[in-house]
ROMARDO-224281 format. One record per residue (C-alpha): residue in three letters; x negated, y, z negated. Coordinates in steps of 0.1 Angstrom, whole numbers, plus 2048, in hexadecimal, padded with zeros to 3 digits. Each point is the difference from the previous one (the first is absolute). Example, Ala and Ser with C-alpha at 12.3 -4.5 7.8 and 13.67 -1.06 7.14 Angstrom:
REM residues 2
ALA7857D37B2 SER7F2822807 
***
This chain:
REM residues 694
UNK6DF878809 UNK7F97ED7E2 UNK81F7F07F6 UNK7F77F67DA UNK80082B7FB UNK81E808815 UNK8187E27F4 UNK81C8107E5 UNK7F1822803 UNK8248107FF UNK80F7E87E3 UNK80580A7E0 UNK7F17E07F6 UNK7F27F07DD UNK7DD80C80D UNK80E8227FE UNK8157FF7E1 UNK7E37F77ED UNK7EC81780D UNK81981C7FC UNK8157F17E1 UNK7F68017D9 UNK7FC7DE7F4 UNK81B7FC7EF UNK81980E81A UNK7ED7E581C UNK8067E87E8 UNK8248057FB UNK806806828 UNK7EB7E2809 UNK8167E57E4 UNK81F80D814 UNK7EF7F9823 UNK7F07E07F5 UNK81B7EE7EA UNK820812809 UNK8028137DB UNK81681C7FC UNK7F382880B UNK7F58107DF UNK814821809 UNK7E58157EA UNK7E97F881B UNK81480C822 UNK7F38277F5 UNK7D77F6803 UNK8057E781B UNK81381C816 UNK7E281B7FA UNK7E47E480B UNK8147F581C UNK808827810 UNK7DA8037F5 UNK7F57E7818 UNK81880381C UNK7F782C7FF UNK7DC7F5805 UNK8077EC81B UNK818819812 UNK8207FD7F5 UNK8158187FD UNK8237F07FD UNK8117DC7EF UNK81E7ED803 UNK80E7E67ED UNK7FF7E381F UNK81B7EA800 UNK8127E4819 UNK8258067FF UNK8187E6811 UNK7F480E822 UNK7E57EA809 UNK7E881B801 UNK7F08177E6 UNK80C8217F1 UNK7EC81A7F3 UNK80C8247F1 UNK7DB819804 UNK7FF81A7DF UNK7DE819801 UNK7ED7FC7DD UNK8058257FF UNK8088137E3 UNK8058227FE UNK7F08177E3 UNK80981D7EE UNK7E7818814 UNK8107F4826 UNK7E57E4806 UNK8037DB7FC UNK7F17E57F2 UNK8037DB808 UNK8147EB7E9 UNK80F7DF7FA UNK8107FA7E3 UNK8067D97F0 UNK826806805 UNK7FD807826 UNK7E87E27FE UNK8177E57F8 UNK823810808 UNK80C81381F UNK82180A80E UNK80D7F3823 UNK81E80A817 UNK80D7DB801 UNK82380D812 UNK7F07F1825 UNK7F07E17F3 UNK8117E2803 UNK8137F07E2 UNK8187E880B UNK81E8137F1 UNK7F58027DC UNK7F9827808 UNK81781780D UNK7F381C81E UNK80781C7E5 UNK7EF7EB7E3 UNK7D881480C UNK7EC7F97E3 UNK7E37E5801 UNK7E27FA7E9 UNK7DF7F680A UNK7E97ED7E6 UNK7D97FA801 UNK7F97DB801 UNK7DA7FE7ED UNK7FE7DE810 UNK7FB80C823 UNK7E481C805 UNK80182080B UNK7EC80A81C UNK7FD820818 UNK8157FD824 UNK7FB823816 UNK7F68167E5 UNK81E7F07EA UNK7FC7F47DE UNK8147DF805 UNK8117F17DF UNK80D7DD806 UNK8218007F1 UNK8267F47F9 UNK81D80E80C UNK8228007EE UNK8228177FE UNK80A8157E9 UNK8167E67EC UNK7E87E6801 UNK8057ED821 UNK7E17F480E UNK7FD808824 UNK7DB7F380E UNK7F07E5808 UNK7E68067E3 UNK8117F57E1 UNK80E7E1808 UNK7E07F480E UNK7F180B7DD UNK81B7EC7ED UNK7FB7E2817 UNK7D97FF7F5 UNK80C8067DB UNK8187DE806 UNK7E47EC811 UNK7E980B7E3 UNK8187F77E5 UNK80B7DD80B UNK7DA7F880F UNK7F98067DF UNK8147E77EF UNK7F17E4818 UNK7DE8097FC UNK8097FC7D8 UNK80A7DD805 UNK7DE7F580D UNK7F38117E1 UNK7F381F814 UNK80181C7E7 UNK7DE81880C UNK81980A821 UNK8138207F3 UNK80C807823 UNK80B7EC823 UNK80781D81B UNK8097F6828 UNK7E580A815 UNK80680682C UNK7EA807819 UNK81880981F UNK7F07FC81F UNK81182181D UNK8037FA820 UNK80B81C816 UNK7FC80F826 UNK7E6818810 UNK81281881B UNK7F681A815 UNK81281F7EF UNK80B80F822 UNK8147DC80A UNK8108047E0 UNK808826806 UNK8127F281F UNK8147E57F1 UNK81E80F7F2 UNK8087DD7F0 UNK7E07FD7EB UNK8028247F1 UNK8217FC7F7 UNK8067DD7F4 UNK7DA7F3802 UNK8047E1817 UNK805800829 UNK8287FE802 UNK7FB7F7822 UNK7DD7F2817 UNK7FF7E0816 UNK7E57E97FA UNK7DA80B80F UNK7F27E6818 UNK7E47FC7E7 UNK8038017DB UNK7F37E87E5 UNK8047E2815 UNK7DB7FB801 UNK7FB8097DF UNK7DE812808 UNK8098197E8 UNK7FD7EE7E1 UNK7E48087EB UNK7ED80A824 UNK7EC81E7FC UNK8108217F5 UNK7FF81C819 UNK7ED8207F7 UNK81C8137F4 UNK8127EB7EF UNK7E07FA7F1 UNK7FC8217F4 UNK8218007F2 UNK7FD7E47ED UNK7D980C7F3 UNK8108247F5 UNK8227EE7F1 UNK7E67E67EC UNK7EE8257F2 UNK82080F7F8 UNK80E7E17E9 UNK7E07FA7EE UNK7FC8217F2 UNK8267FC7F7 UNK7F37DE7EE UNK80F7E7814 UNK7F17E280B UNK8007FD827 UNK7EE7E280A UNK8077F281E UNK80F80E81F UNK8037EC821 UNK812800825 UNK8227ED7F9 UNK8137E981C UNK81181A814 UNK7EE81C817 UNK7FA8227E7 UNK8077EC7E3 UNK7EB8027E3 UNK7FC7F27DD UNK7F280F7DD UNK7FF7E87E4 UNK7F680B7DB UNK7F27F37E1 UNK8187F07E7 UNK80581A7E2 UNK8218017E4 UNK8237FC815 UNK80982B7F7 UNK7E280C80D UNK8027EA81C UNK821810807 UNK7F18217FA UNK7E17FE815 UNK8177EF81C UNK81681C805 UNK7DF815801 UNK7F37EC81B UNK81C7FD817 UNK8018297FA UNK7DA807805 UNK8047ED823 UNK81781780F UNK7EA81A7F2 UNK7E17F280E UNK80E7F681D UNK80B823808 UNK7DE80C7FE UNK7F47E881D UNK82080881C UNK8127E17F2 UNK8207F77ED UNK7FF7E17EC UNK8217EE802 UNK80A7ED7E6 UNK8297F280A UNK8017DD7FB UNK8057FB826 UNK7F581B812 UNK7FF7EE825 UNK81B7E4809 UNK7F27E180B UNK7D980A7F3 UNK7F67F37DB UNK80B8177E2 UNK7F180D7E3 UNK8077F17DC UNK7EE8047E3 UNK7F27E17EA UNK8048037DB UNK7E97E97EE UNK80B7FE7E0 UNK7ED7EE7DE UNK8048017DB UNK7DF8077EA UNK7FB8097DE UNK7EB8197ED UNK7E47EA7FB UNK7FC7F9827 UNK80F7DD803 UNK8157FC820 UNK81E7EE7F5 UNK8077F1826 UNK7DB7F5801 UNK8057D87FF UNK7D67FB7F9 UNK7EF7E380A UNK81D7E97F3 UNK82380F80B UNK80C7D97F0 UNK7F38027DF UNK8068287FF UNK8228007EC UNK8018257FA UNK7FC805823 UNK8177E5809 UNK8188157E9 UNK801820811 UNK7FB7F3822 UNK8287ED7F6 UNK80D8207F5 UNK7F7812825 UNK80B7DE814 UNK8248077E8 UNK803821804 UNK7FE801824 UNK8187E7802 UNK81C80C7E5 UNK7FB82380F UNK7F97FC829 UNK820817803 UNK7EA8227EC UNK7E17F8811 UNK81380081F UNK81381D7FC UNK7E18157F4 UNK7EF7FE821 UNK81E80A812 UNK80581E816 UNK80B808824 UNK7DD80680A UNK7F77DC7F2 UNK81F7F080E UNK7EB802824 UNK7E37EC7F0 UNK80A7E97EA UNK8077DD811 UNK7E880681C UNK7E47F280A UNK7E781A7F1 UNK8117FC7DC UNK8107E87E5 UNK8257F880A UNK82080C7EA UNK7FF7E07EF UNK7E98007DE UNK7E97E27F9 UNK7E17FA7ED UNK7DF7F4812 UNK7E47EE7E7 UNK7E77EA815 UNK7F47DD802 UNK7F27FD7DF UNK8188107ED UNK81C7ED80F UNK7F17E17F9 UNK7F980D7DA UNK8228037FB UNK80E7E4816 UNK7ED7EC7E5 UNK81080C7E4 UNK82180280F UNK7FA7D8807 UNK7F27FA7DA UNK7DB7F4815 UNK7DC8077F5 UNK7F681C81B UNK7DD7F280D UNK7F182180D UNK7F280C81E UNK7DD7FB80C UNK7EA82380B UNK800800826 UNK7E780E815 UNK80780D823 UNK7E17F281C UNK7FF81581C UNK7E97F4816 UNK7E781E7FD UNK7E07F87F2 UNK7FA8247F6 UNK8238037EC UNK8017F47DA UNK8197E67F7 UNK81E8137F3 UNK8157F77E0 UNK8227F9813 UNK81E8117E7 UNK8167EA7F0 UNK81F80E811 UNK809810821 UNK811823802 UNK825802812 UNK80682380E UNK8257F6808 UNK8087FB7DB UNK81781A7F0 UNK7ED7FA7DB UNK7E07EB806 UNK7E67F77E1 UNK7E180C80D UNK7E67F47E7 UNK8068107E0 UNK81D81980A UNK8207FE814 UNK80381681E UNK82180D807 UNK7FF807826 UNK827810808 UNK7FC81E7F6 UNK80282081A UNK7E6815808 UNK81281E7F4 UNK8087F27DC UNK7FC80B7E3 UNK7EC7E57EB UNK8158077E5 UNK81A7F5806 UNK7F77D9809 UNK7E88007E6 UNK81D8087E6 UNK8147E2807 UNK7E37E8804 UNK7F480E7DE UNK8247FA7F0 UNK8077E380D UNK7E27F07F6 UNK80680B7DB UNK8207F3801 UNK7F37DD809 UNK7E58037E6 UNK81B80A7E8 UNK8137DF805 UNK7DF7EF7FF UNK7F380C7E0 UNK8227FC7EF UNK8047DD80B UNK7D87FB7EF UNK7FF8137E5 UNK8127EA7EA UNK7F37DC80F UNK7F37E67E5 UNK7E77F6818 UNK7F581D817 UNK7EE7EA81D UNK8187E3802 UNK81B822804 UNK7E6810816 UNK7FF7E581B UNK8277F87FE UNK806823806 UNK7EA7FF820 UNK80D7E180A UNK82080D7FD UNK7FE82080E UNK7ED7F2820 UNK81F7EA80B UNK81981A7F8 UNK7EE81C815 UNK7EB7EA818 UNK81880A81D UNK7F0824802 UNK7DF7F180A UNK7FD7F9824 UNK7D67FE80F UNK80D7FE825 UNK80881981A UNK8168197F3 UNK80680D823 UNK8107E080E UNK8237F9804 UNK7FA7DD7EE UNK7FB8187E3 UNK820814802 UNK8147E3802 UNK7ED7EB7E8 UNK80281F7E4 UNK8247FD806 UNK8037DB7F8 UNK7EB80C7DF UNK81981C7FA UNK7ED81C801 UNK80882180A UNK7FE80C822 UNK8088297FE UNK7FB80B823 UNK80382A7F7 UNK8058197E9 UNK8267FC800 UNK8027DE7FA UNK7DF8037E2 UNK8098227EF UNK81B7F97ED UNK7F67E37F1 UNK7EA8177E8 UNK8208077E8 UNK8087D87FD UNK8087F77DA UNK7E37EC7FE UNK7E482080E UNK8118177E9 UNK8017ED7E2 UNK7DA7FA804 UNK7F7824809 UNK8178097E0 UNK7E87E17E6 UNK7E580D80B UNK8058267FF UNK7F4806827 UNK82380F80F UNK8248077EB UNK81D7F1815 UNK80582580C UNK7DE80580C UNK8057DF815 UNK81B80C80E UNK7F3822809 UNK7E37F780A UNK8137E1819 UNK81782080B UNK7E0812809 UNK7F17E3817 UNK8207FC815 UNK807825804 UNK7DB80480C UNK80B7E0819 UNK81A80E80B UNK7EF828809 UNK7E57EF80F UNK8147EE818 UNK816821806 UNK7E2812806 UNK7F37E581C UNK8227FE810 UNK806826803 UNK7DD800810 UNK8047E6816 UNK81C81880B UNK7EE81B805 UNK7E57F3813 UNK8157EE811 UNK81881E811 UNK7E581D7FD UNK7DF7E780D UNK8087E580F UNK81E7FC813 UNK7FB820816 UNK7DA7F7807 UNK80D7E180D UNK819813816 UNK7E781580A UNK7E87E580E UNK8237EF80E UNK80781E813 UNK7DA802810 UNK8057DC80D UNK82380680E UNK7ED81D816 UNK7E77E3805 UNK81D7EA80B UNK81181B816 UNK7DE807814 UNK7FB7DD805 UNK8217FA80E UNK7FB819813 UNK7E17F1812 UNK8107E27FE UNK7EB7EB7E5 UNK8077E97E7 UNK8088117E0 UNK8097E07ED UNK7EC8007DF UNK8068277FC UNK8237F37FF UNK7FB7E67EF UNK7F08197E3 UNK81A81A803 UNK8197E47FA UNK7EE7F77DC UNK7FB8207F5 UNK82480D808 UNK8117E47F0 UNK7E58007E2 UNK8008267F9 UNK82A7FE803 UNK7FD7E27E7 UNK7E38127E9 UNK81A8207FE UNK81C7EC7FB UNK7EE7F17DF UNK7F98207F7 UNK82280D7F9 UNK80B7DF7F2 UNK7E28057E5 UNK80B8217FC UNK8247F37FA UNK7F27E87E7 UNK7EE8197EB UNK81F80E7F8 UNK8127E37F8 UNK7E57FD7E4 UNK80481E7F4 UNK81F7F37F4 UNK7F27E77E8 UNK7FF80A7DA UNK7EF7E27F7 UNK7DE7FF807 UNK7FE7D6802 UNK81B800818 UNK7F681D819 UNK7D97E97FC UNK8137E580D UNK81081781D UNK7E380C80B UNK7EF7DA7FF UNK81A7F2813 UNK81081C819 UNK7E781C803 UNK7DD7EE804 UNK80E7E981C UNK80C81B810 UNK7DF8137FF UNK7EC7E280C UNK81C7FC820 UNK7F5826804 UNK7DD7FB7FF UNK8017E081A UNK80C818819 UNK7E781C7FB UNK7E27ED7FF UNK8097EC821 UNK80182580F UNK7DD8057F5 UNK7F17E5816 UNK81380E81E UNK7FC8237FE UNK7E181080F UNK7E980E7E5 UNK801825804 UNK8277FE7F7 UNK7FC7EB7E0 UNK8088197E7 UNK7E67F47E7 UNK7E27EA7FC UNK8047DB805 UNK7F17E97E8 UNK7E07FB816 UNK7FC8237FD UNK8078097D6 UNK7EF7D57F7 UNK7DA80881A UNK8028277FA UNK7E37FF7E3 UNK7E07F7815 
***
């Protein structure tokens, strides 16, 4: 396989256009990709032809207009390029208009309330700044989604007007330092997935992971990542060919998978990619998490990727490492040699440290979700609590501005280690902390809280936003200074001790920490109930509304759509939990119960000791009565939530009544499983589902 041939082979990328576009028509197309200029709408008509053109030759037969509604997951309506002519053939056709407009049913999408059941008609709308490429014979068209009066309802558009903020108000900073070549700053991700390997027939048989995509129930395995031998050990032979057909199948879609790796926990994997522009980040993340389960398919597997699949084994999250560059291919978080004496740098690197801090409440909240409730605040991810990580050096950079003291530098280190063979090795000036919700990593901040499931969009629109608003106050406060540097280093100075309370270079997972950020006063939003509606505060809407990222009713929507999905989800466990409870477990259990009360009754009769089958009958009576009991008090809680009409407060019903409830439930049930003999365990145990890929 030679991977320079195969790599973008089914995107509709500049390669292509200019091979397949006049000059003038690749020139127009490639301004509006490049610098963020308006479509020429004379052009839509050509661009269409070449595009059907190119996808026919390749075997297409049908398109859609590929969108990411408020779902979490992608959307796609399939039309055939047919057209039918006037002798009873067809022809294949695409006209400009089908191009860059198409027509959705958006009655069963979510909207928050802004769109009525009845209200059925949505638009779809080609984005030029994403490329098309070819999915399972499918022309895909990256594209917007929006209602019939105008209400935006995906995840697309606001992460397009965040960018257009960050540019604008990057911009203005990058004026004051008499920059005036850069005509364009734009976010740039690389989101590193991690996600689970399964044996397809153990999740078949787990009635929990089809329907809510985590184990509802499973008692811990007597081995699991306690030796942490999986990590980065060698990768078994088929996950191996997973992984080598899953690296063939995102290349030729043009995505940069780089580096993929055994995480912490048994069946765990990683795949990180290569930083690109924050939308098609978001694009080609969506297509990796959907090409997994694809792939994975193919090889007798099913790729999980719930936040916390397993209780008590590490979960998956996703790492969003997030930058700011400019069209000329300067990295604006990139301190150089002399992070000190590096006042641009110095700038930007302010406006992140205040944005995290004036806005710890949206960041929060847009990694939030019942799936991520699990994970966050154990010991395999960041805690609720939001804090800002920058190393040695730059803590003593800023330290010494703070304290109005000459910062003397730090000496190149080089690390001996005793091996004659070895080279001496350039230390790095800073250490990495894995525990740290938002750690500076060199010359990029990587936000670690996301979930595994997420949508990158979604994070990546309030880090974008927030950051412009920051920059906003920055450049307005600098813009008319008599004396731009003596401004310059009293605006550091100042922001460093207003905002220095966010930084913290310690162990995030301690309880020294959770106390300490309280004496600091920062937030400590333990789940989704307590975070989501914090996104329609004054002070988040009136920023959304400067900077033209959400109106006041799409925050509200859009914070209607994130506690209803809480809420379902939880429904959706408990109801299971229910079910598996009454139709799996408890008459298994019985069923074993009964065999060791014949056990009992023969041994009495030959007059031995019986005491341990006793003994066990005894648990598992009293469990299994307990276990059902829960049941029907779930099942009476369901209802009572049903009776809610505001979504915050049935959010914070379900947080505080249900979910204790479900865990009491659970206790019970998984003490059962480690005294009930194996053939009457109604499904595979976690030593079976976390070993079953060998």
């Amino acid at each position: 396989m030679k991977v320079p041939e195969i790599f973008g082979e089914n995107v509709f990328d500049l390669k292509v256009m200019q091979e397949k576009l006049p000059k003038e028509v690749f020139r127009s197309l490639k301004e509006t990709i490049e610098k963020g200029t308006m479509l020429d709408p004379n052009i839509a008509g050509v661009v269409a032809n070449a595009m059907k053109d190119w996808a026919v030759e390749k075997g297409a037969t049908h398109y859609t207009h590929w969108f990411q509604p408020m779902t979490g997951v992608t959307a796609e309506k399939h039309d055939s390029f047919i057209s039918p002519t006037k002798d009873g053939k067809v022809i294949m056709d695409f006209s400009g208009k089908e191009l860059v407009v198409g027509e959705s049913d958006a009655s069963s999408f979510p909207s928050g309330g802004v769109r009525a059941t009845f209200e059925a008609r949505g638009y779809t709308a080609w984005d030029p700044t994403s490329y098309a490429f070819i999915k399972d014979g499918t022309l895909c068209i990256p594209s917007t989604f929006f209602s019939y009066s105008g209400e935006v309802l995906d995840k697309k558009t606001p992460l397009l007007r965040s960018m257009r903020a960050l540019n604008e108000q990057a911009l203005r900073i990058l004026r004051l330092f008499g920059n005036t070549s850069v005509k364009r700053v734009y976010p740039t991700v690389g989101a590193e997935q991690e996600y689970f390997l399964i044996d397809r027939k153990m999740y078949d048989a787990r009635k929990d992971l089809v329907l809510s995509g985590r184990t509802l129930f499973g008692a811990k395995p007597p081995k699991g990542q306690e030796l942490e031998d999986h990590y980065f050990g060698p990768i078994k032979l088929r996950v191996s060919a997973f992984m080598k057909e899953l690296d063939e199948e995102l290349w030729k879609l043009g995505i940069f998978a780089k580096t993929e790796h055994n995480e912490v926990a048994p069946s765990q994997h990683e795949l990180a990619p290569i930083f690109t522009v924050t939308n098609l980040a978001s694009d080609q993340n969506q297509l990796i998490m959907e090409t997994m389960k694809k792939v994975a398919t193919r090889h007798g597997l099913y790729c999980l990727l719930h936040e916390k699949p397993f209780k008590g084994v590490n979960g998956s999250g996703k790492h969003n490492n997030w930058s700011m560059s400019t069209d000329k291919g300067m990295n604006l978080l990139d301190p150089g040699s002399t992070p000190a004496e590096n006042g641009q740098f110095m700038l930007f690197l302010m406006a992140v440290i205040a944005a995290v801090d004036d806005y710890q409440d949206l960041l929060r909240l847009t990694v939030t979700s019942a799936g991520n409730d699990h994970r966050l605040g154990a010991n395999e991810a960041p805690p609720a609590i939001v804090s800002i990580y920058l190393g040695e050096e730059l803590q003593e950079v800023i330290d010494a501005l703070e304290h109005g003291v000459k910062y003397k530098g730090k000496t190149k280190q080089i690390m001996k280690l005793g091996v004659d063979t070895l080279p001496e090795l350039p230390k790095d000036t800073t250490d990495r902390n894995r525990t740290s919700p938002f750690a500076f990593t060199g010359n990029k901040f990587e936000f670690r809280m996301l979930g595994s499931t997420f949508s990158i969009a979604g994070p990546n629109i309030i880090v974008n936003t927030i950051v412009a608003e920051e920059l906003r106050r920055f450049a307005d406060q600098l813009e008319g200074a008599k004396d731009f540097n003596a401004a310059l280093h009293e605006l550091v100075v100042k922001t460093i001790k207003a905002h220095k309370r966010i930084i913290f270079n310690g162990n995030n997972y301690s309880e020294e920490w959770t106390k300490e950020a309280e004496k600091r006063g920062l937030l400590n939003l333990k789940n989704s109930a307590e975070a989501l509606p914090r996104f329609a505060d004054k002070k988040n809407v009136e920023m959304f509304e400067r900077h033209h990222v959400f109106t006041e009713r799409e925050v509200h929507s859009r914070m209607e759509i994130m506690l209803e999905n809480y809420c379902k989800v939880l429904c959706i466990e408990g109801q299971t939990m229910i079910e598996m409870g009454r139709q799996d477990i408890y008459p298994a259990v019985n069923s074993y119960i009964l065999e060791l009360c014949k056990v009992i009754e023969r041994k009495e009769k030959m007059s031995l000791p019986a005491d341990s089958e006793k003994k066990v009958v005894g648990r598992l009576s009293a469990d299994n009565e307990a276990m059902f009991a829960k049941a029907e008090e779930i099942e009476k809680l369901l209802a009572d939530a049903k009776t809610y009409t505001d979504a915050a407060k049935q959010a914070k019903f379900f947080a505080e009544k249900v979910i204790p409830v479900m865990e009491e439930m659970r206790a019970f049930a998984d003490d059962m499983e480690g005294y009930t003999a194996k053939k009457y365990w109604p499904f595979p145990t976690y030593a079976d589902i976390l070993f079953s890929v060998v």
